[in-house]
C-alpha positions as CSV (number, residue, x, y, z in Angstrom):
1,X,140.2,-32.0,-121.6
2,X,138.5,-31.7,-124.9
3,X,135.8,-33.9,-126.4
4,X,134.8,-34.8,-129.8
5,X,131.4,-34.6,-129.5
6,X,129.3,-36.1,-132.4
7,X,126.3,-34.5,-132.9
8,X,123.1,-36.5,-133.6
9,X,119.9,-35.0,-135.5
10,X,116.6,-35.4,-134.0
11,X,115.1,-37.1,-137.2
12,X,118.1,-39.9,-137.1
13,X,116.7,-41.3,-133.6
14,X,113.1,-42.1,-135.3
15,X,114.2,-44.8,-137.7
16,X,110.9,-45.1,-138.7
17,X,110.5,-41.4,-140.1
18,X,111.2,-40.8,-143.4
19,X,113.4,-37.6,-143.7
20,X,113.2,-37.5,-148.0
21,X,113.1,-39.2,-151.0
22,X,115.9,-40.9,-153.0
23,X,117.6,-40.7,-156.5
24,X,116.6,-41.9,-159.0
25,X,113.0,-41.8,-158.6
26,X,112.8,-45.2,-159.1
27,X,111.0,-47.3,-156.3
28,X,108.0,-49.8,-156.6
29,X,105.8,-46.6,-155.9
30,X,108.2,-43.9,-157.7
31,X,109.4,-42.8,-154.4
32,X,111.5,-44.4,-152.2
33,X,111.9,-43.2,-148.5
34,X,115.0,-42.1,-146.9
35,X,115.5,-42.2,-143.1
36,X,118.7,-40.6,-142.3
37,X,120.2,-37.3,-142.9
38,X,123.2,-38.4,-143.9
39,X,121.5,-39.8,-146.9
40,X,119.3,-37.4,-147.7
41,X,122.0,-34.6,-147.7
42,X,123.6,-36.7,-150.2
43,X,120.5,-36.9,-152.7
44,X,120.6,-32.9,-151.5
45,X,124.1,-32.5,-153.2
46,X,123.1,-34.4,-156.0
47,X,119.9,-33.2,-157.1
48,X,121.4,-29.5,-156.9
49,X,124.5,-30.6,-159.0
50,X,122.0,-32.1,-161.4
51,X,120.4,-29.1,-161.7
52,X,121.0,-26.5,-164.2
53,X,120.4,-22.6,-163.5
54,X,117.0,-21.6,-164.3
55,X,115.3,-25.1,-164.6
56,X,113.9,-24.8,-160.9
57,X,110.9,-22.5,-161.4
58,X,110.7,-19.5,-158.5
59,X,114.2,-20.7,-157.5
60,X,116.2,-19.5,-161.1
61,X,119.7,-19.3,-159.5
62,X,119.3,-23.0,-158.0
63,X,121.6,-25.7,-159.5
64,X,125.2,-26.2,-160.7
65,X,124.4,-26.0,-164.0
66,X,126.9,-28.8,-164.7
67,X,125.3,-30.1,-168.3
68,X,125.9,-27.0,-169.8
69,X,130.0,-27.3,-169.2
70,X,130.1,-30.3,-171.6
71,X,129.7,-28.4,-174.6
72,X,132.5,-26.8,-174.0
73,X,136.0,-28.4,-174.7
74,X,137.6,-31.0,-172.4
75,X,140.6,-28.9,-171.2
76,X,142.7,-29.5,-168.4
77,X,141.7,-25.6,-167.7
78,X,137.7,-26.3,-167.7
79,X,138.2,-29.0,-165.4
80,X,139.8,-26.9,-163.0
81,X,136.9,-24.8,-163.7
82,X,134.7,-27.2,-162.5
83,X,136.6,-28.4,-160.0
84,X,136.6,-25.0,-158.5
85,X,133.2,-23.9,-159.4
86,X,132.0,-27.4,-157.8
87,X,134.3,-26.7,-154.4
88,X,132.6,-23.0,-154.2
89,X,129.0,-23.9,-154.3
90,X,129.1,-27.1,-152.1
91,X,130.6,-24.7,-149.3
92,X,128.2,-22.2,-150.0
93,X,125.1,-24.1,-150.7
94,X,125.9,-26.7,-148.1
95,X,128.0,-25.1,-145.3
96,X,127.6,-28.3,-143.3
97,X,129.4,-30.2,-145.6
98,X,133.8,-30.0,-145.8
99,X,135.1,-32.0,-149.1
100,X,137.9,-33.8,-148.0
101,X,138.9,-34.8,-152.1
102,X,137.9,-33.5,-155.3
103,X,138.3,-35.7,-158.7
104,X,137.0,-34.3,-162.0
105,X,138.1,-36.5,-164.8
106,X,137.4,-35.7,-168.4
107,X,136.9,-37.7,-171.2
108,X,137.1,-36.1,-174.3
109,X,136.3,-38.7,-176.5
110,X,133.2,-39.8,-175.0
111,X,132.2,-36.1,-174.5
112,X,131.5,-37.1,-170.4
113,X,133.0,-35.6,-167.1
114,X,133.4,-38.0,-164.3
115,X,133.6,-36.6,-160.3
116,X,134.3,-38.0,-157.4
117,X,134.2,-36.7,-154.0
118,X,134.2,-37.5,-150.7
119,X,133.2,-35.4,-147.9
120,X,132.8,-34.8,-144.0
121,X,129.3,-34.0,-142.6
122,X,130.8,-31.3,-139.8
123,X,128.5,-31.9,-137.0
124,X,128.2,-35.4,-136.7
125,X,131.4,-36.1,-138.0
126,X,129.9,-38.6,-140.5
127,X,131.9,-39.4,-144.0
128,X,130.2,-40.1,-147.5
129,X,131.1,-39.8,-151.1
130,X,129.8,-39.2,-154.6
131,X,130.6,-40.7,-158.1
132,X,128.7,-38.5,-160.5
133,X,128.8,-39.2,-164.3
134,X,128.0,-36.3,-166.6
135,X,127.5,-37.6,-170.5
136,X,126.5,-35.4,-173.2
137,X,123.9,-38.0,-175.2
């Protein structure tokens, strides 16, 4: 008989241990804790898609570069683009993490990409998802 073991990180069974910090940096003291891995791999994904390539010094191929897509046009074919490019470097920058749905919206007129994804943490079997708004100011 099979089980479907869940696995537990060591860090989730001190609650009292912060694991990382969370986004925006915007807490009484600038930081505020995080004390699950769940969370924090979230604030993982989103920090590196907020990232472009070459802004994290010593690190130049970290980030998504995501920013620099929205000068292009807003084409059914560079969302795909995205969408693809997005799929590719979750798995490989993240292999613990399977995206169960992928949404990248466009809107044109407002010059902004909106995505949407949810996604399985594989080893403990744990769900989460994203909403990520991309404006060009």
């Amino acid at each position: 008989m099979a089980y479907n073991l869940r696995k537990i990180s060591p860090l989730d069974l001190k609650p009292s241990t912060g694991v990382g910090v969370k986004l925006p940096f915007a807490g009484p003291s600038v930081f505020t804790t995080v004390y699950t891995t769940k969370e924090q791999l979230k604030y993982n994904i989103l920090n590196y898609m907020l990232t472009d390539l070459g802004e994290r010094p010593m690190n130049p191929n970290f980030g998504m570069g995501l920013r620099s897509r929205l000068f292009e046009s807003i084409t059914e074919s560079t969302l795909d683009d995205i969408k693809q490019s997005i799929q590719t470097q979750i798995e490989n920058m993240f292999p613990v993490v399977q995206i169960q749905r992928l949404d990248v919206i466009g809107q044109p007129g407002y010059n902004s990409i909106n995505i949407q994804f949810s996604y399985t943490i594989k080893t403990s079997k744990e769900t989460d998802s994203i909403l990520l708004k991309i404006q060009n100011v």
